[in-house]
ZAMARGU-4260 file (C-alpha; in steps of 0.2 Angstrom, whole numbers, plus 5000, padded with zeros to 4 digits):
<rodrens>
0) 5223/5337/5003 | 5219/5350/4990 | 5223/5349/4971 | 5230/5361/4961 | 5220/5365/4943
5) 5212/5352/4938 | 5216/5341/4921 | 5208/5333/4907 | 5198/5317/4914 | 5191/5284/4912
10) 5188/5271/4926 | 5199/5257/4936 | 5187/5244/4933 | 5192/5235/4949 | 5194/5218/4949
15) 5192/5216/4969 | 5175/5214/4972 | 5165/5224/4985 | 5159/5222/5004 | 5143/5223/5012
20) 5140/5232/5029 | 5129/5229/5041 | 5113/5224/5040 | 5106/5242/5048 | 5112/5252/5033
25) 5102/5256/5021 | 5098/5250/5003 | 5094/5265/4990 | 5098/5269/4973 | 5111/5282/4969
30) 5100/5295/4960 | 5087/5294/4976 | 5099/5293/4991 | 5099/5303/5006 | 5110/5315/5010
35) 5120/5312/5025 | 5116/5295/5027 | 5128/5278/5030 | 5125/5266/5013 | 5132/5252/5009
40) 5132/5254/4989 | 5127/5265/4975 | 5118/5263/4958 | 5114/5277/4946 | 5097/5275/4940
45) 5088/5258/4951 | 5088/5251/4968 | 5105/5240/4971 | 5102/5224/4969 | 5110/5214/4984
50) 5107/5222/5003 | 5121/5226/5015 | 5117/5209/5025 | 5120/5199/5004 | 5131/5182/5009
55) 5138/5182/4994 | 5133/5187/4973 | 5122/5172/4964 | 5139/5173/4952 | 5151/5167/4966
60) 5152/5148/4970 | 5157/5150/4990 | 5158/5130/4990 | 5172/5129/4977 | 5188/5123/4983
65) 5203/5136/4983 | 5222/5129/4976 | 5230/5125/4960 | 5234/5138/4946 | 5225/5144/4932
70) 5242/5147/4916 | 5233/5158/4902 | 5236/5171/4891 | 5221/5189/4894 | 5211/5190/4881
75) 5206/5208/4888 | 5218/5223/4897 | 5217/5241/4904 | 5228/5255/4906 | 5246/5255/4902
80) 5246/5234/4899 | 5251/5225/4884 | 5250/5205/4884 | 5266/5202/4872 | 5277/5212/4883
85) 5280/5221/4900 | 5294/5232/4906 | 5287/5240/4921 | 5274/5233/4935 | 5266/5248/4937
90) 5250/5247/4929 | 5242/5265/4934 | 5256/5275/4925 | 5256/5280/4906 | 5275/5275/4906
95) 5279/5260/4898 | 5272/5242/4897 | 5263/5232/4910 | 5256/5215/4914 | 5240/5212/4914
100) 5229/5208/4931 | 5239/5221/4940 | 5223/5226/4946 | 5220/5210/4957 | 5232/5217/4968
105) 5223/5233/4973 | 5207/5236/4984 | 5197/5253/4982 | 5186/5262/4994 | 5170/5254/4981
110) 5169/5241/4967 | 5159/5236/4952 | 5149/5218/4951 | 5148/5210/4937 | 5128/5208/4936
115) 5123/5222/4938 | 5126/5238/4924 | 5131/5253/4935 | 5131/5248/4952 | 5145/5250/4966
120) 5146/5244/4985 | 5159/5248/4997 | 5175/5238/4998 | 5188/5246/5007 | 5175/5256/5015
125) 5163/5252/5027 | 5150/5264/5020 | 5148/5280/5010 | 5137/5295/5014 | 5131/5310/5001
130) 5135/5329/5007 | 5117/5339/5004 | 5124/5348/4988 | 5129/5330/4983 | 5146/5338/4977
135) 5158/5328/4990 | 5157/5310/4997 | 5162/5307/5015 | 5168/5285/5018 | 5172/5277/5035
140) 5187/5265/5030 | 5185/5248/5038 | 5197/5244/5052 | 5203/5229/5047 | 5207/5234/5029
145) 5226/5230/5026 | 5240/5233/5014 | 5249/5214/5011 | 5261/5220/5023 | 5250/5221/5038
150) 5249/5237/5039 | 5232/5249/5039 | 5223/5256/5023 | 5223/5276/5032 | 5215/5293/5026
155) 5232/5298/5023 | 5234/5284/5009 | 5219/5287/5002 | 5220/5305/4999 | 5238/5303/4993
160) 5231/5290/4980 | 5220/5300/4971 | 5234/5314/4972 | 5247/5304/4962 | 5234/5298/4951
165) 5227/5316/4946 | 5243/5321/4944 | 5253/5306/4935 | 5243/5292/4932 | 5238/5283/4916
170) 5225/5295/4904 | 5213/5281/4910 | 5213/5287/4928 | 5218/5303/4928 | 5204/5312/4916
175) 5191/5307/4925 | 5200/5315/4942 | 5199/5334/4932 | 5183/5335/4943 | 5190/5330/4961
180) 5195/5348/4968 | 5202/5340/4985 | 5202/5323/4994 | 5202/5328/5012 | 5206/5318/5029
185) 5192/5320/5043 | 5200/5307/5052 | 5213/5291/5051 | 5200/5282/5045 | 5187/5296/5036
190) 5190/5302/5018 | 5180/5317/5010 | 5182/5319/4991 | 5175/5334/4986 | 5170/5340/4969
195) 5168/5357/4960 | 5151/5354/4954 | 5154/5352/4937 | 5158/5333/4938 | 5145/5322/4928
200) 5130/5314/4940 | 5138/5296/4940 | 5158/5301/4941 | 5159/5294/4957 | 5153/5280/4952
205) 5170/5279/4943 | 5181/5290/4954 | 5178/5278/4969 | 5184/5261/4960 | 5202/5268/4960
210) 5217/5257/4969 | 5221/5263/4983 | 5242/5262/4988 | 5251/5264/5004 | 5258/5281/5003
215) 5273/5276/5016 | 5277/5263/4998 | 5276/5276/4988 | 5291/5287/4997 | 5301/5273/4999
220) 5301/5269/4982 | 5306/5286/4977 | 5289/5291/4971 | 5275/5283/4961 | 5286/5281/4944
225) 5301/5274/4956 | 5309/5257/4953 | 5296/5254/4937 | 5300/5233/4941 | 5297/5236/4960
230) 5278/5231/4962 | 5268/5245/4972 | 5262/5238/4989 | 5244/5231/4985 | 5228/5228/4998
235) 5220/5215/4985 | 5217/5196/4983 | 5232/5194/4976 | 5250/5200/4975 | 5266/5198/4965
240) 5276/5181/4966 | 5286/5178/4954 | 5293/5190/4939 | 5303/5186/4922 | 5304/5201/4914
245) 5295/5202/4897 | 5291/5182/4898 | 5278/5178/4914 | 5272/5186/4928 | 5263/5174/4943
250) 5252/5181/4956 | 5251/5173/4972 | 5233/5173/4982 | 5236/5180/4999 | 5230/5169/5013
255) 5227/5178/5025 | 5218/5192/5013 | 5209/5205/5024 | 5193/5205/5011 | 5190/5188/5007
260) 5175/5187/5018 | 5164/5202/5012 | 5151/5197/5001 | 5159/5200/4984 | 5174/5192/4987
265) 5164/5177/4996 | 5167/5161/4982 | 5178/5172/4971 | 5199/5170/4968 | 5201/5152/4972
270) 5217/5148/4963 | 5234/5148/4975 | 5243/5156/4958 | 5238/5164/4945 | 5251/5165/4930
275) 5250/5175/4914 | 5262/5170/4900 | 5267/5182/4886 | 5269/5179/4868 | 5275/5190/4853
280) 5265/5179/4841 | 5248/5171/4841 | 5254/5154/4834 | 5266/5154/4845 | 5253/5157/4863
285) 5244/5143/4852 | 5257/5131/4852 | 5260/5132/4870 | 5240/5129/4873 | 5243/5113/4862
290) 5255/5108/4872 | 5246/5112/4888 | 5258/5127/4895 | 5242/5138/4895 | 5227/5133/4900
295) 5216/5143/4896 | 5212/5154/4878 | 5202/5165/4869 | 5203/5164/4852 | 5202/5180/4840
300) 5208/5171/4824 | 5192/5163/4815 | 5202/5152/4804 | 5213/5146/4818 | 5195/5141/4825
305) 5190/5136/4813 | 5202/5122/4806 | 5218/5123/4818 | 5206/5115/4834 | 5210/5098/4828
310) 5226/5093/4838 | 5227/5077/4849 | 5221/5084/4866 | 5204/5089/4856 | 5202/5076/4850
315) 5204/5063/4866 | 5194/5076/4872 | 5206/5085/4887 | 5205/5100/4879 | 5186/5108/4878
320) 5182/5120/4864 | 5166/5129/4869 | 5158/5149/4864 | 5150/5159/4880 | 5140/5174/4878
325) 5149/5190/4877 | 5143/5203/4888 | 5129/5214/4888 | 5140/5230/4884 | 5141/5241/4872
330) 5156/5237/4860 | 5167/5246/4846 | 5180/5237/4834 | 5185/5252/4821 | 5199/5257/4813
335) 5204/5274/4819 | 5209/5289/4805 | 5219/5300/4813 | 5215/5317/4809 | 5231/5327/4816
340) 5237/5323/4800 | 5230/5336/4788 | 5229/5324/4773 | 5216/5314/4784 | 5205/5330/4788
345) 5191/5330/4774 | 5177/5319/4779 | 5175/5314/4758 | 5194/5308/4763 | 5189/5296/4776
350) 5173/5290/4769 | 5182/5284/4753 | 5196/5275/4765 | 5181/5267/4771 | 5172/5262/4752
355) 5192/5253/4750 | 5188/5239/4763 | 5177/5223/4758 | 5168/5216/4771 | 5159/5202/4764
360) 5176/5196/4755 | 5185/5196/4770 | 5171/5189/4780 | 5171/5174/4768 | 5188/5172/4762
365) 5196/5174/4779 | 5186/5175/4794 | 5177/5159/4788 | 5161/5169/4790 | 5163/5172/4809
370) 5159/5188/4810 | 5145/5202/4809 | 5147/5220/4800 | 5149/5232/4813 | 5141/5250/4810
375) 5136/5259/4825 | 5152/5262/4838 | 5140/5253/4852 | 5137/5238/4843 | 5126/5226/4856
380) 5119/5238/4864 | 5103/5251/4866 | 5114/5264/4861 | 5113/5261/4843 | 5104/5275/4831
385) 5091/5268/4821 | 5081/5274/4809 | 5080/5293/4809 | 5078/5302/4823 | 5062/5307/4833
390) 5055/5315/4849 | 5068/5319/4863 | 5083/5313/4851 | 5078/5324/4840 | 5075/5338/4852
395) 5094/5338/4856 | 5100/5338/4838 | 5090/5351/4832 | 5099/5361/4845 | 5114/5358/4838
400) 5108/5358/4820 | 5120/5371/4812 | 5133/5364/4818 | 5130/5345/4812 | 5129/5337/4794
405) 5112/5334/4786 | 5114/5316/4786 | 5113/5315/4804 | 5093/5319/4803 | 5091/5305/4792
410) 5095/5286/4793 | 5110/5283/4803 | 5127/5282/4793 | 5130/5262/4789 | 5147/5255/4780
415) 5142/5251/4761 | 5138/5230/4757 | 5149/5224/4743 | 5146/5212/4731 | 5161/5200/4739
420) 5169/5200/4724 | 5186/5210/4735 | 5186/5223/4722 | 5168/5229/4720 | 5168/5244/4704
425) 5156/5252/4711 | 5161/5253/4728 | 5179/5258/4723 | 5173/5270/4707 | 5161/5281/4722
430) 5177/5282/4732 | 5187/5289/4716 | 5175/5301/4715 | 5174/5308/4733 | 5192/5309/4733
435) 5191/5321/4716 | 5176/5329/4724 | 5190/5332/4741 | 5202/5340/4728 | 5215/5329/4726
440) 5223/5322/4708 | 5233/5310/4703 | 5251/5312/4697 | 5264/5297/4697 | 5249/5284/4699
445) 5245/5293/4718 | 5233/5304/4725 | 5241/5323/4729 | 5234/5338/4738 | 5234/5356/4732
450) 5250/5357/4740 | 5258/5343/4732 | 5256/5330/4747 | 5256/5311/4742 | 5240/5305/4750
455) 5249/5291/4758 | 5242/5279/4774 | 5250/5267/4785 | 5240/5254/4795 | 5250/5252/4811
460) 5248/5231/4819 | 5258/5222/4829 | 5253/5206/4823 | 5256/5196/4809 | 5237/5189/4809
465) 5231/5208/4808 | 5244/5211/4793 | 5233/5197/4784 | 5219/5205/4785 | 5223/5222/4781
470) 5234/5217/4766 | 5218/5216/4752 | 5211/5233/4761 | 5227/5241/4757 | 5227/5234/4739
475) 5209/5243/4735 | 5218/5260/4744 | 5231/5257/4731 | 5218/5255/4715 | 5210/5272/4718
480) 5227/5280/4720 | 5230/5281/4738 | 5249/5276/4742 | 5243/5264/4754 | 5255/5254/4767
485) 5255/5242/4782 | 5267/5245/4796 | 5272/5231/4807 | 5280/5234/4823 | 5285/5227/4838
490) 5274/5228/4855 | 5282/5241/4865 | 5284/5251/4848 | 5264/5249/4847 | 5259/5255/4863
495) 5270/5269/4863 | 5267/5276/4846 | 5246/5272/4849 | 5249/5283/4865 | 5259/5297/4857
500) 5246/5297/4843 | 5262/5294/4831 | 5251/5284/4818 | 5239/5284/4802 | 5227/5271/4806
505) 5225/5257/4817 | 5213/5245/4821 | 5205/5246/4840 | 5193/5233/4850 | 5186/5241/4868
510) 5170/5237/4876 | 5162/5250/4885 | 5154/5250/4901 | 5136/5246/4903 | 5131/5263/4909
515) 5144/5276/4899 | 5147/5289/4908 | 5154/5304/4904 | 5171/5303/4907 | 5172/5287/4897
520) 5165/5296/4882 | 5176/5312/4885 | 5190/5300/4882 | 5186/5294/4866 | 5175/5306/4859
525) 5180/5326/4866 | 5189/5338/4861 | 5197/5337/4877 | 5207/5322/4875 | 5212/5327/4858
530) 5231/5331/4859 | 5231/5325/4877 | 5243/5307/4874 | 5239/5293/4883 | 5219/5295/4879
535) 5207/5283/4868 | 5204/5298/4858 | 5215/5290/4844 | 5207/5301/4828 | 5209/5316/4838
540) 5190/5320/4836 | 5188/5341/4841 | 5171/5345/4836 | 5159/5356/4848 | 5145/5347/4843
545) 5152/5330/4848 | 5157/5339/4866 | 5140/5346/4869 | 5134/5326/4865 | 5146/5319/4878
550) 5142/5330/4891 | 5123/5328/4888 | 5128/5306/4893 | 5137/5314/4908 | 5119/5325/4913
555) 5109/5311/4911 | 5101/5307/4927 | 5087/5293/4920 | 5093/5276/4909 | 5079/5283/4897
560) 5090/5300/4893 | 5105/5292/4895 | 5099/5283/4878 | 5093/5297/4868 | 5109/5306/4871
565) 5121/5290/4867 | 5110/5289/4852 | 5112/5305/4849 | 5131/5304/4850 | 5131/5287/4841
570) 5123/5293/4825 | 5134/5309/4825 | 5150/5301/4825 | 5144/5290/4813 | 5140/5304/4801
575) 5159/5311/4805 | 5166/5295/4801 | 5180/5297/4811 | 5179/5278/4814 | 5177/5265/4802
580) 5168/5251/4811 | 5173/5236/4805 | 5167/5219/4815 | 5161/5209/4828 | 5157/5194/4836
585) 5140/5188/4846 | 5153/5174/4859 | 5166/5171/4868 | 5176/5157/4857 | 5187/5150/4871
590) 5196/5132/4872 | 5203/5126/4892 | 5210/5109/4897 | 5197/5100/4906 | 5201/5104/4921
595) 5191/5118/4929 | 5173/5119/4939 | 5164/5134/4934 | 5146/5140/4935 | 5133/5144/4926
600) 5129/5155/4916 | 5141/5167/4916 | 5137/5185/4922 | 5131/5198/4911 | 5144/5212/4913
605) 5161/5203/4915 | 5170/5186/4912 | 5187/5187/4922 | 5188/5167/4922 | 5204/5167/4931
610) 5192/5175/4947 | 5176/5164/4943 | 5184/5146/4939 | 5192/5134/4949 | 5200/5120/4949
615) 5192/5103/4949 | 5204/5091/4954 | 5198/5076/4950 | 5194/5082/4930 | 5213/5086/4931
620) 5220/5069/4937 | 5208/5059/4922 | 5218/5071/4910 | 5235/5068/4918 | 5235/5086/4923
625) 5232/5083/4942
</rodrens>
């Protein structure tokens, strides 16, 4: 199957696991393998670190029991899902809202781990082998991998996958398929995907994650945006059970799962259901935990942590209050400006929105000190610029010196300290100034363009808690004549209007993966993605430079330059401020019912608890919950 021209291009990071092969095959790293040759797993820059003959991952427990379900609320969610609301079950579209944990449904031809950074083995295929030009990648499909309904995984399915997904999936899935020229069938059981060279060294590291669906499904349902609360015919661990539109979903485990014997499945998915509850409003998914409806959550509200864990079950201790390390990724909470609005263009504009917010204030008044100022967009990570650039880093930005602000050859760009006082003078006094120094004047008490254009800003949440937080950042707006404004909407209003780009500011929380890739920047960072809906690019960031950054991350072919140029790209968007980085946290703050097995410590690059966990019975009968 060939594709017609190619589109803009993000990753399925598949929930699934992966397989081993047999112990014959051979274990290389991606950036050394050898052409035409069966492996059993890729990974970009070092040696794999399980063999095709691996029993299992040193995460998994394979002696855990399987049964009982695990109620909870996603703390985290890809694609088109929202976890206050759903409309649709198809997960992998751009169209409407879906629930979370779709993806445990699906199998794909290869699939992450969640210890290791940037490695992938084969899942629904038996191996993978590298044409000599390393532009197309030729998999054997194992013969006993099934969709739930018994039937074959084929070629045919395959190529029709990527097909549908290149053409009409979700932003996410799409933009990194603008690479994938054609997806051919050699035989029932043999795919080639074949590139057109300009793809980035690691894309199919990405590319060969994606869910795989049963293309006799997808014509019987009229297509793949057919009966949007008809779930697509899955392969995975789990499958749809039971629905109620916009209040639960609950996943089943399937018994007789074809995969649940290859190494990364082995000890994995032991709960019979998995339920997922949605919530408008955080206190109200809080009083359901209380009262043991959920079982599991993840707390984002510091003073909730802080003061509201002190209800009965705590305190005859059936309920568990703990922190785990947060992974070892790269993360970015910012606000994003969004710079299709002209007002929003000048950089002296966004750099004095940026001098209106009070970190240490909020830090101390409301978020009971919980947090850590954020300044690079990779906070956690090796990624962040420091100190002023040298050597290779410096190599590459001097290329591109004409085209970049002076600031980017010095320090990196951090967000101003405060005196905590919630209205520092000085603070608030620099941005008057670079909004004068941008043109604009007051008349009426607000800010106004040349062309008479109120400087106004409207910060779009969806949750009261947010609305909290935002409300003294919009008062200093307000003090240096910015007819500022908070927005509060409802969750299908959110997603739609973040997707359409219909929006000031908003605040955004993603993690990146461990190795970025190209495709992953392009999406946030390209010019690319600008006006195309759906993408991460939320503050329509168009700026050459930036692209020739994000496509240096997708040359990359050793961890050593992959870190200059994210540098690189860190400390340049940082001088753009497109982004205003606002926070984070080093944990997990979670709270369970005491009534899980799990083990320890936790993996590296993942947490899905409701694969990892199980349930221990016998905790759950001493709290009453057996």
């Amino acid at each position: 199957m060939t594709f017609g021209p190619a589109i803009p291009r993000r990753s399925f990071l598949a929930m699934a696991g992966a397989a081993a092969l047999a112990p014959c095959l051979k274990t290389l790293a991606f950036a050394a393998a050898p052409t035409d040759t069966p492996l059993h797993g890729l990974s970009a820059f070092g040696d794999l670190k399980y063999a095709a003959d691996a029993a299992h991952t040193d995460y998994a427990a394979p002696d855990a029991p399987k049964g009982g379900r695990f109620n909870f609320s996603p703390s985290y969610w890809y694609f088109n899902q929202n976890t206050q609301t759903f409309n649709t079950l198809n997960s992998f579209t751009l169209r409407g809202d879906a629930p979370p944990r779709m993806e445990l449904c699906f199998d794909s031809l290869m699939s992450a781990v969640l210890d290791e950074p940037d490695a992938v083995y084969c899942l629904a295929a038996e191996y993978v082998s590298i044409s000599a030009d390393r532009n197309s990648w030729v998999f054997k499909l194992r013969a006993e991998a099934r969709f739930h309904d018994g039937t074959p995984i084929t070629a045919e399915d395959v190529a029709e996958s990527y097909r549908v997904l290149k053409e009409q999936g979700h932003p996410d899935l799409a933009l990194p398929l603008a690479d994938l020229r054609a997806a051919e069938v050699l035989a029932p059981d043999t795919i080639r995907l074949v590139f057109d060279g300009n793809q980035s060294s690691r894309a199919i590291l990405t590319v060969a994650s994606f869910p795989i669906f049963s293309r006799g499904n997808l014509e019987n349902r009229g297509g793949f945006e057919g009966d949007a609360m008809a779930p697509l015919l899955g392969s995975g661990p789990y499958r749809v059970a039971a629905v109620q539109a916009g209040q639960s979903i609950e996943y089943e485990r399937v018994g007789d799962y074809w995969g649940k014997d290859l190494f990364l499945n082995k000890g994995m998915n032991h709960f019979d259901r998995i339920r997922v509850e949605f919530y408008r409003e955080r206190q109200a998914a809080f009083e359901a935990f209380k009262k043991g409806v959920i079982f599991y959550r993840q707390e984002y509200t510091s003073r909730v942590w802080a003061s509201d864990y002190n209800f009965p079950a705590i305190v005859e201790k059936r309920v568990v209050k703990r922190e785990f390390p947060a992974e070892t990724r790269p993360t970015m909470q910012a606000w994003a400006i969004n710079q299709r609005r002209k007002r929003f263009k000048d950089v002296r504009v966004r750099e004095a929105i940026g001098l209106c917010f009070d970190f240490e204030w909020t830090n101390r008044n409301l978020f009971y000190d919980a947090y850590a100022r954020s300044h690079s967009l990779f906070e956690r990570s090796v990624y962040q610029a420091q100190g002023a650039p040298q050597g290779e880093e410096l190599a590459l930005l001097e290329l591109l010196r004409s085209q970049l602000p002076p600031s980017v050859f010095g320090d990196p760009v951090r967000q101003p300290g405060s005196n905590g006082s919630g209205r520092d003078r000085a603070l608030l006094s620099r941005a008057a100034a670079l909004l004068a120094d941008a043109g604009l004047e007051r008349q009426n008490g607000f800010l106004q363009t040349g062309d008479g254009e109120r400087l106004t800003l409207e910060i779009l949440v969806n949750d009261e808690s947010m609305a909290r937080v935002d409300a003294p950042f919009v008062e200093n707006m307000r003090a240096v004549g910015i007819d500022a404004s908070i927005r509060l909407v409802d969750p299908t209003q959110y997603q739609a209007r973040q997707a359409s780009f219909d929006f000031d500011m908003l605040s955004v929380a993603t993690i990146f993966t461990a190795t970025p890739t190209r495709d992953e920047m392009e999406n946030f960072f390209h010019s690319r993605t600008a006006n195309r809906e759906g993408s991460r690019n939320l503050t329509g960031t168009a700026d050459p430079a930036v692209d020739a950054l994000v496509d240096a991350v997708g040359r990359a072919e050793s961890r050593e330059a992959l870190g200059i140029a994210m540098r690189a790209l860190d400390r340049v968007l940082r001088a753009r401020r497109d982004w205003i980085p606002n926070w984070y946290a080093a944990n997990h703050r979670a709270a369970f019912w005491d009534m899980f097995g799990y083990k320890e410590p936790k993996p590296d690059y993942g947490f899905p608890v409701e694969r990892l966990w199980w349930l221990d019975e016998a905790k759950a009968r001493t709290i009453g919950k057996a």
